[in-house]
C-alpha positions, 0 to 999 in steps of 0.5 A: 496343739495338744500339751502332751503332743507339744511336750513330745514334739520338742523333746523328739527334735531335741533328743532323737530319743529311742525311748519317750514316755510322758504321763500327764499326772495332773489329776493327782495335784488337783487343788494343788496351789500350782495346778490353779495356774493351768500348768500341769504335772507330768511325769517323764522317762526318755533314753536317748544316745545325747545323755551319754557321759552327762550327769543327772544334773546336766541331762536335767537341764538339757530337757529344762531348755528344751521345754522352758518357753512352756513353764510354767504356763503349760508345766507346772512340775517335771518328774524326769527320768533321763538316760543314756542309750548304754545305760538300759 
């Protein structure tokens, strides 16, 4: 399976969210130390009702858990973007 549809798939089981953007930016980290591991670098935006009343903190190890046995063999570094359904 593809890294991005990999990534996709467990956040949509974890999060039902109703928005799901990842952009794969790890061409921009080429010769980047961590990039030489294989990981990449992505860049994610989701909004799903589970971040309701959640910090920024909290939500960002939601999405840490979801995705933990893939880092950093698969990813390197996560920009994350999180938000609840009521915060659009």
């Amino acid at each position: 399976m593809e890294r991005l549809e990999l990534i996709e798939n467990r956040l949509r089981s974890a999060f039902a969210p109703e928005t799901l953007r990842i952009t794969d930016e790890s061409h921009l980290h080429a010769g980047h130390t961590g990039a030489k591991s294989g990981g990449g670098h992505f860049s994610l935006t989701i909004v799903s009702r589970h971040f309701k009343n959640l910090t920024t903190v909290q939500r960002h190890r939601l999405i840490y858990d979801a995705l933990k046995d893939l880092i950093p063999k698969e990813i390197h570094a996560l920009s994350i973007h999180a938000l609840a359904t009521d915060e659009l």
